[in-house]
N, C-alpha and C positions, 0 to 999 in steps of 0.2 A: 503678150502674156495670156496663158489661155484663162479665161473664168471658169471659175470651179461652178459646181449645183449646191442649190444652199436645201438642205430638208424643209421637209414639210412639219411643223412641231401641231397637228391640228386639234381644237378641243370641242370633242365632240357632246351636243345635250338631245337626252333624248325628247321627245315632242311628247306630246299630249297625246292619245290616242294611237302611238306610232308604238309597232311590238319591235321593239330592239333600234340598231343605231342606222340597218340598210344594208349593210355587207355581208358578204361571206367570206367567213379564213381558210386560206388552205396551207398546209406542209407541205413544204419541198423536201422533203428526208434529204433527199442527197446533197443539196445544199445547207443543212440545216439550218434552214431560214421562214420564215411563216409570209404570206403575201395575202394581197386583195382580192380574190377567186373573181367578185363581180357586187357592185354596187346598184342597189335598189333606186329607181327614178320616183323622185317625190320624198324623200326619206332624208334624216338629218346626213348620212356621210355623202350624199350626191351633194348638198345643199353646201357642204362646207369644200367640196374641189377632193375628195378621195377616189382616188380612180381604179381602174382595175389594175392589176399587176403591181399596184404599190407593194413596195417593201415594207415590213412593218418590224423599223429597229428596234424602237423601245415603246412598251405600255404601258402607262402611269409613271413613267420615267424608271422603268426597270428595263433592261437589255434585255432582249425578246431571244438572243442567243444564247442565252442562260436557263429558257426556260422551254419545257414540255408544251405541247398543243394545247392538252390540258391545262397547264399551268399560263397559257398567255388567254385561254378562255375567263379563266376565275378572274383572271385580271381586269380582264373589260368587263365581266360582270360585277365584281367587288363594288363599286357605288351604282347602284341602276340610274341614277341620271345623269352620268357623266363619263367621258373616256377620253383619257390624252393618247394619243399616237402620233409617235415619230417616223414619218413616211418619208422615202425614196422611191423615184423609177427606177426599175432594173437597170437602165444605161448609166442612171445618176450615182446609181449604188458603182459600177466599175469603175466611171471616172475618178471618184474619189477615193475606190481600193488600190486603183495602180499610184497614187498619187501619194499613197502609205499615210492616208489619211484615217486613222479609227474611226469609227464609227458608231457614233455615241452622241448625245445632244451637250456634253460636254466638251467636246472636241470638232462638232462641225459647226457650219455657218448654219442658221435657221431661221426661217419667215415663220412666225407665229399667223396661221388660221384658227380666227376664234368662231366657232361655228352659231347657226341662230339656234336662236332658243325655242324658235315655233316657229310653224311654216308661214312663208309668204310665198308672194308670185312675181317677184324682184327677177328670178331667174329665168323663167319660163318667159315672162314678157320681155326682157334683152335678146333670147334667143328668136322669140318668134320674129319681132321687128330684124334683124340681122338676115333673119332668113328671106323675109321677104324683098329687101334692098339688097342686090348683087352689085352694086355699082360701089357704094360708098363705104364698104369694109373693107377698107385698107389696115384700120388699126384702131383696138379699143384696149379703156385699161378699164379693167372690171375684179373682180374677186374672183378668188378661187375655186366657188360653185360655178358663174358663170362661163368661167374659162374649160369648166371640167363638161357644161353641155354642149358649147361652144364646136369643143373639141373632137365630140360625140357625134355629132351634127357632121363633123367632116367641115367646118367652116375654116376659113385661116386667122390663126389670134397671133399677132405680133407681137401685143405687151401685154401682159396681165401683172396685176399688182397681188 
């Protein structure tokens, strides 16, 4: 039986001293779909596993295909310290469209990332050691920031929680 991809429901807080959450949005017109353009290193949506090309279904649990550029910008601006975003990878978004799966946080499976509330160096310090040990990464289970620099890095992550 194959396993389906479960979304990303992740809830993003801004930092202290941080101008915005780290990403940038961009429109696919012809998909009319909105995506992750690219994630700022150091910044709360690196920190919570958002990665680039993410799909971004719903914001603030409003369907993101319902709504104008404009209209998913006010969105994530509407409380300046906080953003919910329901993310997919573009492969994860097909598996579950040929699958006649809607898509929506009402309808899929989803892992809740609750993102940090202020920076630390939890992330940065897993990756550096990783990096420096080639022998014994065989397999670590870490969160969804360290998975997303992990990943960055070109290293191999097996299991992430």
């Amino acid at each position: 039986m194959e396993s389906l991809p479960s979304a990303r429901i992740v809830h993003l807080y801004r930092w202290q001293g941080a101008n915005g959450y780290g990403f940038v949005l961009k429109e696919e017109k012809s998909k009319k779909e909105f995506c992750i353009k690219s994630v700022e290193a150091g910044l709360p949506a690196e920190a919570a596993g958002v990665m680039t090309n993410d799909c971004v279904i719903e914001v603030n649990g409003r369907l993101a295909s319902s709504m104008t550029y404009n209209d998913v910008v006010e969105e994530i601006k509407r409380d300046p310290q906080k953003v919910t975003l329901m993310l997919l990878q573009p492969y994860e978004k097909q598996v579950l469209k040929r699958r006649g799966i809607e898509l929506s946080s009402k309808t899929c499976s989803a892992q809740i990332v609750i993102g940090r509330r202020q920076r630390d160096d939890t992330t940065s310090m897993v990756c550096e050691k990783m990096s420096a040990d080639t022998i014994s990464k065989s397999l670590i289970n870490c969160d969804a920031g360290t998975a997303a620099m992990l990943n960055k890095q070109k290293l191999d992550l097996l299991s992430s929680l």
